[in-house]
Each structure stands twice: as structure tokens, then as C-alpha cells.
C-alpha positions in Angstrom: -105.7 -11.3 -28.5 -103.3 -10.8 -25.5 -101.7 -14.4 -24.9 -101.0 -15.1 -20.9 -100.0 -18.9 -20.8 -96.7 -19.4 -22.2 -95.1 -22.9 -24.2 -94.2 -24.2 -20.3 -97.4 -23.6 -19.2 -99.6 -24.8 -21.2 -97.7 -28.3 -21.5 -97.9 -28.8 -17.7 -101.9 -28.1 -18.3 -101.8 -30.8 -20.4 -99.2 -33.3 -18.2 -101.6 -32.8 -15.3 -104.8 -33.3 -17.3 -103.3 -36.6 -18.8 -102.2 -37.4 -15.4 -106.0 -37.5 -14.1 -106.8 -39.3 -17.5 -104.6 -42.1 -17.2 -105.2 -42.4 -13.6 -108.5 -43.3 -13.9 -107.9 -45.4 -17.3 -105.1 -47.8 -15.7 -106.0 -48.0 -11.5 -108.5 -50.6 -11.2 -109.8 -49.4 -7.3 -111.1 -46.5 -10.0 -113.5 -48.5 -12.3 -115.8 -49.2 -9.1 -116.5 -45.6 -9.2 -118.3 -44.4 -12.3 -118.8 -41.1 -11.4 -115.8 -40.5 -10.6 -114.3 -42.5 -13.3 -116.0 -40.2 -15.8 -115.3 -36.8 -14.3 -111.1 -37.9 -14.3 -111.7 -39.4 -18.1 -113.7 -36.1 -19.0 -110.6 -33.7 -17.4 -108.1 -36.1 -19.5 -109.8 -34.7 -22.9 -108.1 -31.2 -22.5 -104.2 -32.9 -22.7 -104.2 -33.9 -26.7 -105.6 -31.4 -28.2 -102.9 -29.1 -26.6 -99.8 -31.9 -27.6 -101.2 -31.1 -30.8 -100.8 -27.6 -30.6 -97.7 -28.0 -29.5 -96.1 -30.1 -32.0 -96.7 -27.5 -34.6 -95.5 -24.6 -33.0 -92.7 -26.9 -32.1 -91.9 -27.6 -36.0 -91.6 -23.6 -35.9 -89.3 -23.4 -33.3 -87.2 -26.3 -33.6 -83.3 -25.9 -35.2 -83.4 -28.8 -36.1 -86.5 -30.9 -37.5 -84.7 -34.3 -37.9 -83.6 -34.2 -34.1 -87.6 -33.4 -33.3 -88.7 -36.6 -35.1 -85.9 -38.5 -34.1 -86.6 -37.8 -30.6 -90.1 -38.5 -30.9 -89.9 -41.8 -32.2 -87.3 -42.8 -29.6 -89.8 -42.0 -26.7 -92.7 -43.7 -28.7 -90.5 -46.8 -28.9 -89.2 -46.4 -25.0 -92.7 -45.7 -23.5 -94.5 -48.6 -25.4 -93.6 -51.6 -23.0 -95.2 -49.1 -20.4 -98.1 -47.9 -22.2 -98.8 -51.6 -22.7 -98.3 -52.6 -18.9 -100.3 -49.7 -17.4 -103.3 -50.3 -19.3 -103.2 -54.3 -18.7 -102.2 -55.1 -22.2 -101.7 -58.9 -23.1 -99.3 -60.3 -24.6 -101.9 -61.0 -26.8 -103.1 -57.1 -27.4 -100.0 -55.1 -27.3 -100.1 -54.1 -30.8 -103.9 -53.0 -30.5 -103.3 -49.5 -29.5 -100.0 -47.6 -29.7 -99.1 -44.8 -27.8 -99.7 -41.0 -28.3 -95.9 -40.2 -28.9 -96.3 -42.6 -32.2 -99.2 -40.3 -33.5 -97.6 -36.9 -32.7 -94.7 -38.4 -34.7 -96.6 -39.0 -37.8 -98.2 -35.5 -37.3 -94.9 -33.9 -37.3 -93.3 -35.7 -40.1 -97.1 -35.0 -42.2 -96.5 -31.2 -41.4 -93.1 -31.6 -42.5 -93.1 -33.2 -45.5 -96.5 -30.6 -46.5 -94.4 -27.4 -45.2 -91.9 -28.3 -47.8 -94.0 -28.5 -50.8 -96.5 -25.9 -49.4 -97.0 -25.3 -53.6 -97.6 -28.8 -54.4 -101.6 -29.1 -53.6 -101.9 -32.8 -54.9 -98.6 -34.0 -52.6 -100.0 -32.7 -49.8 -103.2 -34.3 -50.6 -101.4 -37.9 -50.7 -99.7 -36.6 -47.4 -102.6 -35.9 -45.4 -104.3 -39.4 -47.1 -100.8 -41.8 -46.4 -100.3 -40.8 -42.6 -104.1 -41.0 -41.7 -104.1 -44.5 -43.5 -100.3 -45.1 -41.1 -102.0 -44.3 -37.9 -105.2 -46.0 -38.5 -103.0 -48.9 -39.7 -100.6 -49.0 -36.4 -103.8 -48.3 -34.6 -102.2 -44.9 -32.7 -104.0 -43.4 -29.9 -106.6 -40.8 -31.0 -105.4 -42.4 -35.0 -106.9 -40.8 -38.1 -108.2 -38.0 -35.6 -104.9 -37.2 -34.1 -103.6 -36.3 -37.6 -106.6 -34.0 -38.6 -106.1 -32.3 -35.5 -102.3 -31.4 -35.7 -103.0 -30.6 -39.4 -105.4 -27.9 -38.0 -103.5 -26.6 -36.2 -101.2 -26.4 -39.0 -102.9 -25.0 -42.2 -105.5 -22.4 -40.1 -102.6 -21.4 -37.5 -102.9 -17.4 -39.0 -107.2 -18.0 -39.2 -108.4 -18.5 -35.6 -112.0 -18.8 -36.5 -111.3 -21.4 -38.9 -109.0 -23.3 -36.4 -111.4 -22.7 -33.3 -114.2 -24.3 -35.9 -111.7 -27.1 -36.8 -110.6 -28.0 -33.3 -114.5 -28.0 -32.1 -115.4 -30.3 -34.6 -113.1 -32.3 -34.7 -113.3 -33.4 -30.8 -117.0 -33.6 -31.3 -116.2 -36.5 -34.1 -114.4 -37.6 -31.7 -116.8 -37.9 -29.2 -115.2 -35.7 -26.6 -116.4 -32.6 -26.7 -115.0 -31.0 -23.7 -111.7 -31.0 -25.9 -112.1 -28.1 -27.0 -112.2 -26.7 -24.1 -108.3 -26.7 -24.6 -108.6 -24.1 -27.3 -109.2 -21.5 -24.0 -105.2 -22.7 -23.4 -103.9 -22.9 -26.3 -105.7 -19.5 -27.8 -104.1 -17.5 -25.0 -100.2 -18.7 -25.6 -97.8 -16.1 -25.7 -95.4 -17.5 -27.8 -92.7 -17.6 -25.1 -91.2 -20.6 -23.6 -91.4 -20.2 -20.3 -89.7 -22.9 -18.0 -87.0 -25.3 -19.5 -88.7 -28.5 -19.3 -87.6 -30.2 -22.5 -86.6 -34.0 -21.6 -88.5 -33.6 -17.9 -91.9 -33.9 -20.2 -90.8 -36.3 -22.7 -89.9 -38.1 -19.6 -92.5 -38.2 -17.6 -94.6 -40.2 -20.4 -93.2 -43.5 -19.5 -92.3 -43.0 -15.8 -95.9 -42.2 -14.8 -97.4 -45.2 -17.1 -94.8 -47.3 -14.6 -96.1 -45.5 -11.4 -99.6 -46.3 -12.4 -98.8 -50.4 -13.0 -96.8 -50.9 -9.7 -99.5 -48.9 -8.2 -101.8 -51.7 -9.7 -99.6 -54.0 -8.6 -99.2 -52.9 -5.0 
């Protein structure tokens, strides 16, 4: 199948979808308005599927894997405090839900760690099993879930129908079906870049979560 939406692309889909998302999530003048509430949380479903996506065909495009883990973990710990204010956190709840950049880490580091022992069936096994049991632990957005996801993306990425199946059921688990409406992005890439956006979208993760408080604030 012809791709059209290249790496650029498809990543500001999913900045802009988890822009209306988290709009609606953190700006109180919002929650009076369940109808509109829902539509902005329902839109928001499209961006994680796609960070998923792109982690893995980031592990294939990466020089250098350490920097790509590294650099993940730095913006999970740097967009926390942020993450937590946004969303009116406590002092109380901060550690109840960590932010996405902390599951797309573990994802990376599970595909990782199974890439290099792609012959070792029972390693991978305990793999898949330790980082689902990490995220749940750490209580990660999207958790257990966001694992199984970036995993397949992973192991089906040269079997479409068994990926398209995977992703589809894995967002109905979920409970957010429209999810996999993503797939209609992330089916179509054209394995070029595109724009260089690199740090402007690890970026933006943080800054917007501060935009939405003082916003909240103001």
C-alpha cells in the first residue's frame, strides 16, 4: 500500500490530537460541558496509539539506542512535575499516574532487550511479563496496555492484518475504540522523515502541560 503521511506528519497528528485530549482533561471551564468534554476526550484517543508506532520505527532508525532511552527517561523525569500540576495532582496523588514518556520508555527498552535475543523465546517471554508488571507497578499512563501495544507494533510490523487485528483489540480492551482509528495514520507512513522536529516534540510535552495549569490558574 502507497504510504502518504510521512514520520513528521504523522507525529503532529498525534501532538494535535493530544492537544485536544489534554485540554479538555486539565481546563476545568471544560468539565461543565459533557458533550463537549467527550468529543475532545474521544479525538485525544488517536495520539498514543501513533507514539507507539513511532517508538518502534524509531528503535529502527535510531544510531544510537542508548541515546533514545536515555533521552526518553530524561523527558519522563522533566515533564512529571507538569503532568502532575496540569491535571491537579496532590501532593498526596503524584505518584498515582505517571506520564506517557515513562511508558514509551519501558516499551522501547522491552523491544530492545527482545530484538536482541530475537532467538531466545522464553527471554522474551520474561520480557514482555517484567515490563507489563514495571508499568502497572509505576502506574504509567495507558500501563500494561501501552506495552502490548508498542509490542504490536513490534512483532506483526511485516503482517499488517495481524497488526491491524492487534491494534483494534487492543484499544477496544482498552475501552477506546476510536483508537484505532490511528491505524488509517500510521498504515499510510511513508517511511520518510519529513520535517526536523526532534527536541520541538519532546518539548512540547511539558510546555503545554504548563500552558494548561496557568491557564487553570488565570
Amino acid at each position: 500500500m502507497k504510504g502518504y503521511f510521512s514520520s513528521s506528519t504523522i507525529k503532529l497528528i498525534a501532538i494535535f490530537s493530544m492537544l485536544i485530549d489534554h485540554t479538555a482533561m486539565c481546563l476545568h471551564f471544560i468539565w461543565v460541558k459533557p458533550e463537549l468534554y467527550e468529543i475532545m476526550r474521544t479525538l485525544g484517543r488517536l495520539a498514543f496509539p501513533i507514539f507507539c508506532f513511532c517508538i518502534v520505527r524509531g528503535y529502527f532508525h535510531t544510531s544510537n539506542i542508548r541515546n533514545y532511552i536515555l533521552r526518553l527517561f530524561l523527558f519522563a523525569f522533566i515533564s512529571e512535575i507538569p503532568f502532575d500540576l496540569a491535571r491537579g495532582a496532590s501532593a498526596q496523588t503524584y505518584f498515582n499516574h505517571q506520564n506517557v514518556f515513562f511508558t514509551l520508555c519501558l516499551g522501547l527498552i522491552a523491544v530492545y532487550m527482545i530484538d536482541s535475543m530475537s532467538d531466545n523465546i522464553i527471554f522474551q517471554v520474561y520480557v514482555i511479563i517484567a515490563s507489563c508488571i514495571l508499568a502497572y507497578a509505576l502506574k504509567t499512563d495507558y500501563n500494561i496496555f501501552g506495552i502490548i501495544q508498542i509490542l504490536v507494533f513490534y512483532y506483526f510490523r511485516d503482517r499488517r492484518t495481524l497488526r491491524i487485528a492487534g491494534i483494534i483489540i487492543v484499544n477496544i480492551l482498552l475501552g477506546q475504540p476510536f483508537g484505532a482509528v490511528s491505524l488509517i495514520f500510521t498504515e499510510l507512513y511513508n517511511d520518510k522523515r519529513g520535517l526536523k522536529l526532534k527536541y520541538t516534540l519532546y518539548a512540547f510535552y511539558p510546555v503545554h502541560f504548563m500552558v494548561l495549569y496557568y491557564i487553570n490558574m488565570l
